[in-house]
C-alpha positions in Angstrom: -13.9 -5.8 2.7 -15.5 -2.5 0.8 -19.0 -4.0 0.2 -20.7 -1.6 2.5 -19.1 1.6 3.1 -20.6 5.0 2.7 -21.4 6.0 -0.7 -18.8 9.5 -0.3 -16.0 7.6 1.2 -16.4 4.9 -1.9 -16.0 7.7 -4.1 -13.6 9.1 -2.1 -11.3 6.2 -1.8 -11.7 5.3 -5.4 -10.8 8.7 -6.5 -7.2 7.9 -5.5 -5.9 5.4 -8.3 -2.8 6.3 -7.2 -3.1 4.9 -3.7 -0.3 2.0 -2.7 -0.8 2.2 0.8 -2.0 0.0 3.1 0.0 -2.3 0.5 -2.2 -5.2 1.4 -5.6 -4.5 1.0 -6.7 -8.2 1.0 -6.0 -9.4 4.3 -5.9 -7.3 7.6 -1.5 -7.8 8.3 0.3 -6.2 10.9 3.7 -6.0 12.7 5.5 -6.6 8.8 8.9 -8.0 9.3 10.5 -7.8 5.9 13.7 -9.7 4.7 16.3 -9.3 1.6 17.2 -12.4 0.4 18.9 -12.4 -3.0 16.1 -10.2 -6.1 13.1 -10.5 -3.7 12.1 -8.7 -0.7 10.1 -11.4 1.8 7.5 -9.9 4.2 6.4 -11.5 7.0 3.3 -10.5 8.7 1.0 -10.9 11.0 -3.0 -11.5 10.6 -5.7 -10.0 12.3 -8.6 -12.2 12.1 -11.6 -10.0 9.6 -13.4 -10.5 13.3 -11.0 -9.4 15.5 -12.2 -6.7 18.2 -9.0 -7.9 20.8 -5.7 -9.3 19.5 -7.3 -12.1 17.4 -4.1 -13.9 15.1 -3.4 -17.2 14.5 -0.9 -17.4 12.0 2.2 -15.6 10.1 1.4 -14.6 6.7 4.2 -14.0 3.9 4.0 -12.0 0.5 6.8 -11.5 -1.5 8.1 -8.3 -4.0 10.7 -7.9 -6.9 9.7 -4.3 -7.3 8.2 -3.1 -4.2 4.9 -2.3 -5.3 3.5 -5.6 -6.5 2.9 -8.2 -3.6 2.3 -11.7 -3.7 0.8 -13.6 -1.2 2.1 -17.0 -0.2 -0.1 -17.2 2.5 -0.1 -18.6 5.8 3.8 -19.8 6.4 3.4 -20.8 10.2 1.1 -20.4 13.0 0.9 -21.4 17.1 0.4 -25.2 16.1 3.8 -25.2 14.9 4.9 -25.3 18.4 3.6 -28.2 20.8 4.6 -27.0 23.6 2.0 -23.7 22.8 -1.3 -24.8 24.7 -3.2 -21.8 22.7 -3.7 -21.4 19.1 -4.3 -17.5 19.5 -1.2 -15.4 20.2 0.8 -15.6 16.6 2.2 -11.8 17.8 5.0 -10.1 16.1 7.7 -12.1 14.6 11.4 -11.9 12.4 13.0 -14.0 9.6 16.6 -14.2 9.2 19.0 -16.3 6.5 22.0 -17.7 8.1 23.8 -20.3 6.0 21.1 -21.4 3.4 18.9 -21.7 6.4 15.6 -19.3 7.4 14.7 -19.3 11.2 11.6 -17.7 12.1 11.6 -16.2 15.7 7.7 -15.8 16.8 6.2 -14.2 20.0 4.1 -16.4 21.9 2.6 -14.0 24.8 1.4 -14.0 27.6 4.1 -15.3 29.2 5.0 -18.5 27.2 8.1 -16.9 25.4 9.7 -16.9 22.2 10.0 -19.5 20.1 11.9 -20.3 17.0 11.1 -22.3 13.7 13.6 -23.4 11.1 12.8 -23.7 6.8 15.6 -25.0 4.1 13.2 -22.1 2.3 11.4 -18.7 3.1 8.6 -20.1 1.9 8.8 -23.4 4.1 7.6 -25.3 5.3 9.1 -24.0 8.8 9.4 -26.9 12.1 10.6 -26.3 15.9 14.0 -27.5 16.2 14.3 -27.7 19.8 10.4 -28.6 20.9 10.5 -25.4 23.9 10.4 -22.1 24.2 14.2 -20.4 23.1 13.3 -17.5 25.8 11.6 -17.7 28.3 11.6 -15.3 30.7 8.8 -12.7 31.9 5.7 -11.5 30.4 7.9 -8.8 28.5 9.2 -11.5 26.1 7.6 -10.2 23.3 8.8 -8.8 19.2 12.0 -10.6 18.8 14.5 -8.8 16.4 17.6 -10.7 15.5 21.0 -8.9 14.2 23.9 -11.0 12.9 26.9 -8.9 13.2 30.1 -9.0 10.8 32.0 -10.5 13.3 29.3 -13.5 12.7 27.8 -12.7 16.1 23.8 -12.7 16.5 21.9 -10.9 18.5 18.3 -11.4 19.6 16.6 -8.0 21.2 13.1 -7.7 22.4 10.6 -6.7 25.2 8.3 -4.2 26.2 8.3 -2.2 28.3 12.0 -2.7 28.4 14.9 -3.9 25.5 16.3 -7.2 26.3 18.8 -8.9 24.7 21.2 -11.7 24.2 23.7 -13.8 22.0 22.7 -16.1 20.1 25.1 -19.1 19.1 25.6 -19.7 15.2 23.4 -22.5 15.0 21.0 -19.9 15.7 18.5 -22.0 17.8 20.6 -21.6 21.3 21.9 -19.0 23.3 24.6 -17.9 24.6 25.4 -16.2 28.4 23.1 -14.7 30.2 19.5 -12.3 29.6 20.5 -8.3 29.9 18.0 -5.8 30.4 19.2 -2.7 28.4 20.0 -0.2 31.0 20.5 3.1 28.2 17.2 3.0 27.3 15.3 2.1 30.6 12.9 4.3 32.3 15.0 5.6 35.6 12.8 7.2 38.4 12.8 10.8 38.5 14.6 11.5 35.0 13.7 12.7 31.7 12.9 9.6 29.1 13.9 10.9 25.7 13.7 7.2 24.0 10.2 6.3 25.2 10.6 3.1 24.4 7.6 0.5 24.1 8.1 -2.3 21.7 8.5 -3.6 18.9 12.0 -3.0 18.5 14.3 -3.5 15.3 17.8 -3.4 15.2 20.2 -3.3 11.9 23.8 -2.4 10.9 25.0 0.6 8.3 27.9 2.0 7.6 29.7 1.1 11.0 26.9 2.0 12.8 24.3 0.0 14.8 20.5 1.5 15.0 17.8 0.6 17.3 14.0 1.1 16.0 11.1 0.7 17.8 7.4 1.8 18.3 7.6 5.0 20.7 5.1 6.3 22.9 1.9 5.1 23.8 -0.7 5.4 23.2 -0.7 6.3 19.8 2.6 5.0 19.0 5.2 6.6 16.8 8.6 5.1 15.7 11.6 6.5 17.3 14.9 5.2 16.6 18.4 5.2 18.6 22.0 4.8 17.2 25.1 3.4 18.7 28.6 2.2 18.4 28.0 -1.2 19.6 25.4 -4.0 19.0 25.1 -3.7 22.8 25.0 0.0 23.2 24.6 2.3 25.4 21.7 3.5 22.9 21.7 7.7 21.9 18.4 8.8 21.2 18.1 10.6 18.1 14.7 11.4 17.2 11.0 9.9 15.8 11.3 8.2 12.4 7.4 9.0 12.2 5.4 11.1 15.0 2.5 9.0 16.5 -0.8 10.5 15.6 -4.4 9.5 16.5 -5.2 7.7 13.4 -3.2 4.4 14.3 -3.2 3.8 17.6 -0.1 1.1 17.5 3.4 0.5 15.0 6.0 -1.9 14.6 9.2 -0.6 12.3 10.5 -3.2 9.7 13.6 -1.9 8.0 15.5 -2.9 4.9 17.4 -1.9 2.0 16.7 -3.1 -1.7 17.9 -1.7 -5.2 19.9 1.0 -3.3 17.2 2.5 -1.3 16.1 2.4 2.7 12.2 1.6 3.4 10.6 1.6 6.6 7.6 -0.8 6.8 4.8 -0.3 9.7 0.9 -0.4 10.0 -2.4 1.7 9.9 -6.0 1.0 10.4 -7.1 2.5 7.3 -8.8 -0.3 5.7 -10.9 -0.9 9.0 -11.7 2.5 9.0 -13.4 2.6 5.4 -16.5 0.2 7.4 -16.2 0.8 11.0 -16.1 3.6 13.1 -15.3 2.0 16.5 -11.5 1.0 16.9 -10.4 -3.1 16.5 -7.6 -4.2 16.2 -7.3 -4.8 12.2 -4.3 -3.2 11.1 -2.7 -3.2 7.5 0.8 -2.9 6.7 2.6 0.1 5.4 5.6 0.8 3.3 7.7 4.4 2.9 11.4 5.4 1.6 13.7 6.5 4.3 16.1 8.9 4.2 19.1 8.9 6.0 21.6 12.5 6.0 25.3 12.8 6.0 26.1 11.8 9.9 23.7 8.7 9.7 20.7 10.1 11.3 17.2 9.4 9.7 15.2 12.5 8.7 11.8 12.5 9.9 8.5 10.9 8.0 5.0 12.2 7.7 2.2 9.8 9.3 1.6 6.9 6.4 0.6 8.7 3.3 -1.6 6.8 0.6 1.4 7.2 -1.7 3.3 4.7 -1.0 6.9 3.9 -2.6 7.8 4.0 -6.5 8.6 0.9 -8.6 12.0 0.0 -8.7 11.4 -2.7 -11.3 9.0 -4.0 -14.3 7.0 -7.1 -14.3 6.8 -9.3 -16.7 3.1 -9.7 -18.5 4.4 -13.0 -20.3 4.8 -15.1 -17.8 2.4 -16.6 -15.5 1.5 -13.8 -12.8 -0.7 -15.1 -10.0 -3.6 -12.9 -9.8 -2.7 -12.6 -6.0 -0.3 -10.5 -7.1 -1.6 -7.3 -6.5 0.0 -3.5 -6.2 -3.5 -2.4 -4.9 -7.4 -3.3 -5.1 -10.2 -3.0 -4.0 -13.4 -5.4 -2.6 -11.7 -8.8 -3.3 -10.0 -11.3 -0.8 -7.9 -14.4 -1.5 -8.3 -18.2 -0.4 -5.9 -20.8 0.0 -7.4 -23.8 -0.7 -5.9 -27.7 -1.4 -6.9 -29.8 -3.8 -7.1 -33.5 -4.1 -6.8 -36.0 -6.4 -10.3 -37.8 -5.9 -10.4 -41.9 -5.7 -14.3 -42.2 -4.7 -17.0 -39.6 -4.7 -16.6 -39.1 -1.3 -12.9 -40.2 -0.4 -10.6 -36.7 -1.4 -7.4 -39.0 -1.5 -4.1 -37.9 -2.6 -3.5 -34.4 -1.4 -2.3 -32.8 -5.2 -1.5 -29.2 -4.5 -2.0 -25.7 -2.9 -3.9 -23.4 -5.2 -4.3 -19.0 -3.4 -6.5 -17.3 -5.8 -8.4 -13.9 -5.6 -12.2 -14.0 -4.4 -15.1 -12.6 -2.9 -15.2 -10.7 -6.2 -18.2 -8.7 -6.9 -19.6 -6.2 -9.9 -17.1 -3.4 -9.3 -13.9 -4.3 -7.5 -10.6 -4.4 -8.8 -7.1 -5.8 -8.8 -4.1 -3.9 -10.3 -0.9 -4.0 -10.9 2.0 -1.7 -11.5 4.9 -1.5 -14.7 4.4 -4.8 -16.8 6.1 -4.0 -19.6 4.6 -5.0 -23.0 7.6 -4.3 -24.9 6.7 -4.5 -28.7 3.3 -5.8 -28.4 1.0 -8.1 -27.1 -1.8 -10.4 -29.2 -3.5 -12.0 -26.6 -4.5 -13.2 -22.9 -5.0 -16.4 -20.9 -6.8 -16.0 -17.5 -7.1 -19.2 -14.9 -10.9 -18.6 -13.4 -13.8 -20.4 -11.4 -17.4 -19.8 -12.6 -19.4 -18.6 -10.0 -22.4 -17.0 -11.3 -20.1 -15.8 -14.0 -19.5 -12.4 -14.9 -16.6 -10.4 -17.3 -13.1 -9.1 -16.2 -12.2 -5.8 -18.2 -9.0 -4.9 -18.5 -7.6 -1.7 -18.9 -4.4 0.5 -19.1 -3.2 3.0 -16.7 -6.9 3.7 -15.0 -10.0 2.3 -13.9 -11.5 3.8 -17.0 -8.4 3.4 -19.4 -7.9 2.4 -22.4 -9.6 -1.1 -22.4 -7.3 -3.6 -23.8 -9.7 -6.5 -23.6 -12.4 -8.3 -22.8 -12.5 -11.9 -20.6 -16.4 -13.3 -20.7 -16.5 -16.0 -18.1 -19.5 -18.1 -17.9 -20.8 -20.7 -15.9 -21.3 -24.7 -17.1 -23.7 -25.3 -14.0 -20.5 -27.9 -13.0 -19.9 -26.1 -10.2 -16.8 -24.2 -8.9 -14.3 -25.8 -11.9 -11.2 -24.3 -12.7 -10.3 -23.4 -16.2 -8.8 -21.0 -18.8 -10.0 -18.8 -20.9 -8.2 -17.2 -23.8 -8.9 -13.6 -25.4 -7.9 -11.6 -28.1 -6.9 -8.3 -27.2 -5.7 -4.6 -28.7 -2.1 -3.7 -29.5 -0.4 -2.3 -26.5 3.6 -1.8 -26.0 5.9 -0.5 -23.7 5.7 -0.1 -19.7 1.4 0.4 -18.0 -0.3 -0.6 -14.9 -2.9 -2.8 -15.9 -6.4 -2.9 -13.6 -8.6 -6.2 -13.6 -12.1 -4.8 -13.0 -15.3 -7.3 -12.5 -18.6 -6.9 -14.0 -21.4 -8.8 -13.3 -23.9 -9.9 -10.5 -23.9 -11.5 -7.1 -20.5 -14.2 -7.0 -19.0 -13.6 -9.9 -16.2 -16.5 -10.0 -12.5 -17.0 -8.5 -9.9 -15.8 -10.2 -6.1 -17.8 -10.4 -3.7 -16.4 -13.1 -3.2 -14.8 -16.2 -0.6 -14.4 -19.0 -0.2 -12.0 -22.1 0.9 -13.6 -25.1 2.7 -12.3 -28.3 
């Protein structure tokens, strides 16, 4: 992802060990679509192919957050050949996860015309199928960014479109509608008259404190996110400003918005990681994260363009149980694989499918992983790491800093066997109470994959 960028932006990006946003730096995600569901935030993304010039996605990524600054990827939770009746396997566009009743229903764009469809999991994490085997919507080439509200009432509502807001009700089994399409007529473009929403896409719609709000990505193009409150889930919409201006830097958004631990966040997307290696425009965008604030009367005060900043922790991870090494506040250089593996019968037969093993790779002398607030407590003695030789290589680790106090040590060596996984365990020096820890590689060419690790008392 970094490999090759110029030697002052390196620096320049390095320099900021503080950075949190894009907060996935492995994978190019856009159009995040995050859901509250019990201690965890769930985000749902989509991919942009590392390839894509155009509109290249294929799937619907998740990663998941007790603290909303470490993020662990699940990866791919659905894609277009979920759907049979979807005769293209490019098009996974913007999509929403709600929980109704211990169920997860994933409602996914499939453009050009083919509609909306919907896909049902006893789990956000899946395995998600098509209930019904068509489209839930179709209608015209606007049916595109669904965003479902379930009212208090029990009523849902589906919303989406561009250039115009559609909507309609949705029945509680939440796979079927109910009535008839409406085009939104409060926020509609009328001939000869001012347009203070300027509405485009990408809309999101939530409930607080008695009233309903209406996000979406304004303008175009750039695009901003402008937001509009109302009395109803229906309307009429009241435009009441720009959550965050567009500017020239990301040419598109798309508003995902929660609350977690007591505070508002607004997710959306840049193109800052493309930017650090190309200076033509793609479309690789990376998801964003920021804290809203809302004022007395319910209105939203205005954001600055995506900072590098990020959001603060609102929680501690724990360095004594197993933590994927997916799970990553920031890094930089490395990707992550999802691979399956198989319990062999013949050298050339793979068998019995075993399990699903995501890991960090592409790691090379330099890169890093970190995470934010494990909390060490009284003391640690030691540390376990899951790895896959390569050409081998070490893994420092260190407290608070790229060059930090370095707590230990992991030499991981190749047996010539091949890409075998195993663990290694290390020795390292006292440390207690609350650090970010950073996972930097040393070495040359490959070094190896990296799984998991665990501190140990």
């Amino acid at each position: 992802m970094r490999k090759y960028i110029p030697a002052l932006l390196a620096l320049a990006f390095t320099a900021n060990l503080k950075a949190q946003n894009p907060i996935i730096q492995t994978k190019f995600t856009a159009d995040p679509a995050p859901l509250v569901h019990k201690d965890t935030v769930y985000l749902y993304t989509g991919h942009d192919e590392d390839d894509a010039f155009g509109f290249k996605m294929y799937d619907w990524l998740l990663y998941t957050s007790t603290d909303m600054v470490n993020w662990t990827e699940h990866g791919a939770v659905a894609s277009l050949k979920n759907f049979k009746w979807v005769n293209t396997d490019n098009g996974a566009w913007a999509a929403q996860c709600v929980e109704r009743n211990g169920k997860f229903y994933l409602y996914c764009t499939v453009p050009n015309g083919i509609g909306i469809g919907v896909l049902v999991a006893d789990s956000p994490y899946g395995p998600f199928t098509d209930p019904i085997g068509k489209p839930l919507v179709k209608n015209t080439p606007e049916d595109i960014d669904p965003t479902v509200l379930i009212d208090d009432d029990g009523q849902a509502y589906m919303y989406w479109g561009n250039p115009n807001l559609w909507y309609i009700k949705l029945n509680e089994d939440m796979i079927s509608v109910s009535g008839t399409l409406v085009k939104d007529s409060s926020m509609a473009k009328k001939k000869g008259q001012p347009d203070p929403f300027h509405y485009q896409e990408g809309p999101w719609a939530w409930k607080r404190n008695g009233k309903y709000y209406m996000a979406y990505a304004s303008t175009c193009c750039p695009e901003g996110i402008g937001y509009a409150m109302g009395n109803s889930p229906t309307g009429p919409w009241e435009h009441k400003g720009m959550i965050m201006d567009s500017d020239k830097r990301s040419n598109g958004n798309h508003p995902g918005i929660i609350e977690f631990k007591g505070k508002p966040y607004v997710f959306g997307f840049n193109y800052n990681i493309l930017k650090q290696t190309m200076g033509k425009h793609y479309e690789r965008r990376s998801v964003c994260v920021a804290e809203l604030t809302y004022n007395p009367d319910g209105t939203i005060q205005k954001l600055p363009f995506w900072t590098t900043a990020g959001v603060k922790r609102v929680g501690t991870l724990d360095p004594y149980k197993r933590v994927q090494a997916e799970t990553i506040a920031y890094s930089e250089g490395v990707k992550t694989n999802k691979e399956t593996e198989w319990e062999r019968n013949t050298s050339w037969d793979k068998g019995k499918k075993v399990a699903e093993r995501i890991f960090v790779s592409a790691i090379h002398n330099g890169d890093y992983t970190k995470v934010q607030g494990a909390d060490f407590g009284t003391g640690a003695k030691s540390l376990e790491v899951a790895v896959a030789a390569l050409y081998g290589g070490t893994i420092e680790v260190r407290a608070d800093s790229l060059k930090g106090a370095l707590i230990g040590t992991v030499h991981v060596t190749t047996s010539g066997e091949g890409d075998i996984w195993k663990t290694i365990k290390t020795p390292v020096k006292p440390i207690k109470g609350v650090h970010d820890l950073y996972f930097v590689f040393k070495g040359n060419k490959d070094l190896f994959h990296f799984d998991w690790w665990q501190f140990s008392k």
